[in-house]
C-alpha positions as CSV (number, residue, x, y, z in Angstrom):
1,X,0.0,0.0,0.0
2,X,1.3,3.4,-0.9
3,X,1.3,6.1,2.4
4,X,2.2,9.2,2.4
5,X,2.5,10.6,6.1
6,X,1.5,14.2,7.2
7,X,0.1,15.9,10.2
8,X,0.3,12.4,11.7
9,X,-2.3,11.5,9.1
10,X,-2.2,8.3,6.8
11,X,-2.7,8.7,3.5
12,X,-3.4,5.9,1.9
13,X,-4.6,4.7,-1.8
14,X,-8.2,4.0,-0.5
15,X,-8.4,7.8,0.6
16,X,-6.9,8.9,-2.1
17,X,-9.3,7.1,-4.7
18,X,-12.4,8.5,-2.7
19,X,-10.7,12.0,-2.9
20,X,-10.3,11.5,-6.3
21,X,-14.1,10.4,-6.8
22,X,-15.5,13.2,-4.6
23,X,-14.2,15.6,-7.1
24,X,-15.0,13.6,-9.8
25,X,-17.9,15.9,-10.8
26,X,-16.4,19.3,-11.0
27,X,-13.0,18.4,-12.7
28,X,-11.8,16.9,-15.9
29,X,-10.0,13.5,-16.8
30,X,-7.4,15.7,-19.0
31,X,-5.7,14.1,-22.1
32,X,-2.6,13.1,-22.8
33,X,-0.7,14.5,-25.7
34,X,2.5,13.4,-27.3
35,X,5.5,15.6,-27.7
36,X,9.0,14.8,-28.7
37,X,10.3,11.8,-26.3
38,X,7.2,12.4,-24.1
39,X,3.5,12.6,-23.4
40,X,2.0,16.1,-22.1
41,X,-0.5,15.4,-19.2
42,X,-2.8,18.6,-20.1
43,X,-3.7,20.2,-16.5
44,X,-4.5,23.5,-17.8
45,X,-7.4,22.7,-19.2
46,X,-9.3,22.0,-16.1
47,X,-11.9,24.5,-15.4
48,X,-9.6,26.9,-13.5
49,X,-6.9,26.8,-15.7
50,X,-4.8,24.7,-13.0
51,X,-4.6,21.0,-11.6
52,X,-5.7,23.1,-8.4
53,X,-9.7,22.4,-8.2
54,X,-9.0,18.7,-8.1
55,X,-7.8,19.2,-3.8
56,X,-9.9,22.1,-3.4
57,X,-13.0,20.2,-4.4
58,X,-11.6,17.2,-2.6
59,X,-11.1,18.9,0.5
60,X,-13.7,21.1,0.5
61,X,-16.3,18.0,0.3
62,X,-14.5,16.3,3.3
63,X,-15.1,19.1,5.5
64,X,-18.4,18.9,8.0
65,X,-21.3,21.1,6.4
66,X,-21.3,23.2,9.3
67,X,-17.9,24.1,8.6
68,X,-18.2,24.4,4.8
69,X,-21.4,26.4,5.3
70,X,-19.5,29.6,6.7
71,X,-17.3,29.4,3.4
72,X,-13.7,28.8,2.4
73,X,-10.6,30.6,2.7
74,X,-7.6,30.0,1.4
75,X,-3.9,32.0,1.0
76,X,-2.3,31.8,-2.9
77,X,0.1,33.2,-5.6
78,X,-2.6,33.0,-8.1
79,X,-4.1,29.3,-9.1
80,X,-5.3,28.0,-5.6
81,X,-7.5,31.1,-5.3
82,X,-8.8,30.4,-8.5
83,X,-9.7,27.1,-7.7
84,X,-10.7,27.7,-4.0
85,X,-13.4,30.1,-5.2
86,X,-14.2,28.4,-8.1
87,X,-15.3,25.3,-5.8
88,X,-16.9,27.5,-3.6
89,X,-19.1,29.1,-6.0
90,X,-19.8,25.4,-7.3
91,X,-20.8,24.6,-4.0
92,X,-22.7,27.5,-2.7
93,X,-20.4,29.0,-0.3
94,X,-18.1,32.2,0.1
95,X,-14.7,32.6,-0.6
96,X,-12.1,35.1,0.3
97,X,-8.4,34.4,-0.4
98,X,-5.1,35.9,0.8
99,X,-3.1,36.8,-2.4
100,X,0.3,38.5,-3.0
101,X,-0.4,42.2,-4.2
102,X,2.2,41.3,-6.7
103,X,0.2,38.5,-8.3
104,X,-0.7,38.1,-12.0
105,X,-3.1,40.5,-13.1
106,X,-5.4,37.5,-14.7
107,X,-4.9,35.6,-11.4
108,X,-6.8,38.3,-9.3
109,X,-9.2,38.7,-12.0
110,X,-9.8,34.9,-11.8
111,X,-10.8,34.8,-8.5
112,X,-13.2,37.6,-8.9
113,X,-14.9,36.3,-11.5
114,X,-15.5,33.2,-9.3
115,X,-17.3,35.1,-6.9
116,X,-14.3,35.3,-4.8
117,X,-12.6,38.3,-2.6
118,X,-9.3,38.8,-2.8
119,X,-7.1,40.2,0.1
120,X,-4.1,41.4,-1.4
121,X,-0.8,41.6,1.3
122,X,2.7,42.4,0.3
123,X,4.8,39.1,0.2
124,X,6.1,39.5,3.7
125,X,2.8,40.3,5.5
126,X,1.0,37.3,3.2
127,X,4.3,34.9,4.6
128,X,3.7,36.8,8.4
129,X,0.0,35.7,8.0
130,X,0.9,31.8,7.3
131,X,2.9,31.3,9.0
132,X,1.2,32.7,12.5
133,X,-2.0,30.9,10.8
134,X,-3.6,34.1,10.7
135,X,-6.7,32.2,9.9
136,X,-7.9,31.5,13.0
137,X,-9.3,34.6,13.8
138,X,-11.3,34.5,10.5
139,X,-15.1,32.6,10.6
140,X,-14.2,30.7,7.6
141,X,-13.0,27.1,6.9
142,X,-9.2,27.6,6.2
143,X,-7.8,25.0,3.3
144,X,-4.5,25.1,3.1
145,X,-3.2,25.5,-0.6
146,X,-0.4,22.7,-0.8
147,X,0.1,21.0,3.1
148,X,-3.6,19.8,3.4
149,X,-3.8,15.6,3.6
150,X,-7.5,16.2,1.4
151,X,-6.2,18.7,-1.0
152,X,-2.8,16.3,-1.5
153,X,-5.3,13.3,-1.8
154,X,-7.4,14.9,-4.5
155,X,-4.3,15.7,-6.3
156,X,-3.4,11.8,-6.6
157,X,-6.4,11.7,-8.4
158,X,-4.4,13.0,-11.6
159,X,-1.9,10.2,-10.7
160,X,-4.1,7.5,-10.8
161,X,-5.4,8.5,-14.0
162,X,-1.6,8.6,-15.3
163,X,-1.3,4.9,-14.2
164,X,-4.8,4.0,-16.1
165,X,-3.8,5.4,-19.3
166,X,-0.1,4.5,-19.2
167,X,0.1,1.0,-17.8
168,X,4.5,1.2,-18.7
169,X,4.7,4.8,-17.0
170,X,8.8,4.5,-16.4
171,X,9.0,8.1,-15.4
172,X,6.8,11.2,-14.6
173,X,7.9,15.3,-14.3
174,X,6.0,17.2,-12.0
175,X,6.6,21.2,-11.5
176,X,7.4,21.5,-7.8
177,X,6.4,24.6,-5.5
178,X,4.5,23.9,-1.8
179,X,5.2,20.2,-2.4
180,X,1.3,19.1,-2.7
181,X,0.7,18.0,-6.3
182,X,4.5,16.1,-6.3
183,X,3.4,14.7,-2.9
184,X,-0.5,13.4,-4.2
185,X,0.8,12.1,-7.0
186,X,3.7,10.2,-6.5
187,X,1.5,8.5,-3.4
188,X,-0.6,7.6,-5.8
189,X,1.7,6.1,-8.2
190,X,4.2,4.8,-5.6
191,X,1.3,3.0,-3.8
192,X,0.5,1.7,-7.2
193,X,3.9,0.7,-8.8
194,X,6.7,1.8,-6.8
195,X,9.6,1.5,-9.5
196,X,8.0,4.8,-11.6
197,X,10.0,7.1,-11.3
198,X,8.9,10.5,-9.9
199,X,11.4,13.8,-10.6
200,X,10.6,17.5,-8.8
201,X,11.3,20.3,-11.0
202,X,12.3,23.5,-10.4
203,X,13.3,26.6,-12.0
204,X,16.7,28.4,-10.9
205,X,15.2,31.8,-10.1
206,X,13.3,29.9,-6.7
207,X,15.1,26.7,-6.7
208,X,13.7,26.0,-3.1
209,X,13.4,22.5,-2.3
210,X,16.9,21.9,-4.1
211,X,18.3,24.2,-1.6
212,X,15.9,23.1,1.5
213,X,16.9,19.4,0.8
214,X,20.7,20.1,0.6
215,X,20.2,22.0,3.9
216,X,18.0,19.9,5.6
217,X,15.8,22.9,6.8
218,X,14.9,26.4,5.3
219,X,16.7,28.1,3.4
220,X,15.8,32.2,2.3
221,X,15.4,32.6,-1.4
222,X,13.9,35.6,-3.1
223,X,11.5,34.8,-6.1
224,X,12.6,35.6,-9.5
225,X,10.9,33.4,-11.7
226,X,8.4,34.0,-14.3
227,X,7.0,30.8,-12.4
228,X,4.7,32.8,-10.0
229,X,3.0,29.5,-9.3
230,X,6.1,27.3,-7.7
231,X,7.3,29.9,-5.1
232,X,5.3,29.0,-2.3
233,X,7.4,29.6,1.5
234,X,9.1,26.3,2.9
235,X,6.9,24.1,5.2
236,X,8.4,21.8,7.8
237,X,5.9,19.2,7.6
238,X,6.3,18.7,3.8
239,X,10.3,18.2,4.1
240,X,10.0,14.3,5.1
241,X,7.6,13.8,2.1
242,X,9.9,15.3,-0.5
243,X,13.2,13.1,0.4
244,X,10.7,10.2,0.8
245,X,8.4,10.6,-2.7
246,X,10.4,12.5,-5.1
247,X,13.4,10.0,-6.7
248,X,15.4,12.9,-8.1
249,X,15.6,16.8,-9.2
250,X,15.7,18.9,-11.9
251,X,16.4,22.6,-12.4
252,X,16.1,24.3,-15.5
253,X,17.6,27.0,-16.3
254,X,15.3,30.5,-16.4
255,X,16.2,31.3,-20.1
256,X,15.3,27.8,-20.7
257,X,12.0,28.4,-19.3
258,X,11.3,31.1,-21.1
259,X,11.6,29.8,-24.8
260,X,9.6,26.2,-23.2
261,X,6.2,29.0,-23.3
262,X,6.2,29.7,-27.3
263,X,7.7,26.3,-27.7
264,X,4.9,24.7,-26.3
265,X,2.2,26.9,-27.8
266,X,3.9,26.2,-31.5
267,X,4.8,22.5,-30.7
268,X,1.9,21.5,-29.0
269,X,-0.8,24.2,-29.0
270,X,-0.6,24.7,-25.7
271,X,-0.2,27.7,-23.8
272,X,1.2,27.1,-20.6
273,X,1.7,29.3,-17.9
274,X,5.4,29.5,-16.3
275,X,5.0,27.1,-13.9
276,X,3.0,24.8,-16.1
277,X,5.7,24.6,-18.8
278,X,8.3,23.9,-16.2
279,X,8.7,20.2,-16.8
280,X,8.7,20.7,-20.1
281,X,11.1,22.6,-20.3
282,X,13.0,20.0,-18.5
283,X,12.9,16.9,-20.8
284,X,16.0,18.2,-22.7
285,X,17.9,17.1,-19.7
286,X,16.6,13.6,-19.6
287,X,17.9,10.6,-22.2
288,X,15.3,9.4,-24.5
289,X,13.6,5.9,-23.9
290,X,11.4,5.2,-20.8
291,X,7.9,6.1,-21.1
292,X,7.5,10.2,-19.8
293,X,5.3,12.4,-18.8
294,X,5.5,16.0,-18.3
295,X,2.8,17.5,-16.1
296,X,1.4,20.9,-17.3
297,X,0.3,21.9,-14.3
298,X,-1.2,25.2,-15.2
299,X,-2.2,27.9,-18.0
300,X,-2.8,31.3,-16.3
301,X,-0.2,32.9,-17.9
302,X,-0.3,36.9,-17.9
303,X,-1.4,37.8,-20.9
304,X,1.5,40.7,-21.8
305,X,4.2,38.0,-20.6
306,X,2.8,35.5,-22.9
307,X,3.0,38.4,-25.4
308,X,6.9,39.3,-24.9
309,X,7.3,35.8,-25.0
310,X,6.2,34.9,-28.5
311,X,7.7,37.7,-29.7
């Protein structure tokens, strides 16, 4: 059986299946499509634009109806407060999410036109405000964007549908920021065959866990990545999953990630948003053979960086 410990919780495959069928009904099976050496698994095309809704619907149905009833806040760069108040609208609750004030344009506008309110905090405060668990002291059910055993389960979701539609899966490339997709879906996939190989990716403007792991601890890095969505703060709790789940690292380079956007959009129609094209981008270091997949985690992309980038 394939655990994943956390918050002295087990995570098994049997909760992570009925994670995975709880949000069966709001999110998408998303295709597979090939690229050079690889197969693209297409997360951007779920309703938020991000593999996101899959542990926010998850988690949000496991919560008591009391609880859920006085809505949902979260705390995001961009595509968790999408998907938290998209699953709130869905569900008939409010939403209000803690945001960086620098976040994406379209990002914001997403969760508005969810129904949800944004709070907008300057990195530090937004950091200050998670870490002291500033939610508290507010009257709705807090759902943490990446360290949440439901949200992590609902994210295995996407790996068991990796190891249903690619029986030989030899190796998988997952974009790596809190830890909580890499952590739901390599339980998921480790539970189910534990010689896949499952590789973290990272680009070198917020090379984090790279860092964390060769520390052993935190480690102070300041963002600068066009990959908004992979620089979430260092959590303690997720440190044991990431030298337990994740087989080896990758960091591409930020030019690299750059010219993966309009290689994508040209190669494989698909616009991907930083993040999102981040294992992509990193195939180029692996040798051809083994069956791969590339996650595409996400398509938010700002629309005047998309812009300077196919140009």
């Amino acid at each position: 059986m394939g655990i994943l410990y956390i918050f002295d919780l087990l995570i098994d495959l049997q909760s992570i299946r009925a994670a995975a069928e709880r949000a069966r009904p709001y999110v998408y099976r998303t295709p597979l499509i090939p690229v050079e050496g690889a197969q693209l698994k297409l997360e951007c095309l779920q309703p938020t634009g991000s593999f996101k809704v899959r542990g926010f619907f998850a988690a949000a149905l496991a919560l008591p109806e009391e609880r859920r009833s006085r809505g949902l806040i979260t705390v995001s760069a961009g595509n968790a407060a999408q998907a938290c108040a998209y699953a709130a609208r869905l569900i008939g609750v409010p939403c209000r999410v803690v945001m960086y004030e620098a976040a994406p344009a379209t990002k914001i506008e997403g969760v508005k036109r969810w129904g949800g309110t944004p709070l907008l905090m300057p990195r530090p405060a937004l950091l200050d405000w998670l870490a002291n668990q500033g939610w508290e002291s507010e009257p709705e059910a807090f759902i943490h964007p990446f360290a949440d055993p439901d949200v992590m389960a609902g994210h295995g979701g996407l790996g068991l549908e990796l190891m249903e539609d690619i029986p030989d899966l030899a190796r998988v490339l997952v974009p790596v920021g809190g830890g909580g997709l890499i952590g739901g879906i390599a339980s998921a996939i480790k539970g189910l065959r534990p010689e896949v190989e499952v590789i973290g990716v990272q680009s070198d403007g917020y090379p984090m866990w790279t860092r964390a792991l060769e520390a052993d601890g935190p480690v102070s890095i300041t963002p600068e990545t066009i990959a908004d969505g992979t620089t979430a703060p260092f959590d303690p709790r997720m440190l044991p999953l990431m030298k337990e789940l994740v087989d080896s690292w990758l960091t591409v380079p930020e030019p690299r990630l750059r010219s993966a956007i309009p290689e994508l959009a040209a190669a494989g129609k698909v616009v991907a948003e930083g993040a999102g094209a981040l294992a992509y981008a990193a195939l180029e270091q692996l040798p051809p053979g083994p069956k791969t997949v590339a996650v595409v985690s996400g398509g938010n992309i700002d629309r005047k960086l998309l812009a300077s980038l196919l140009n």
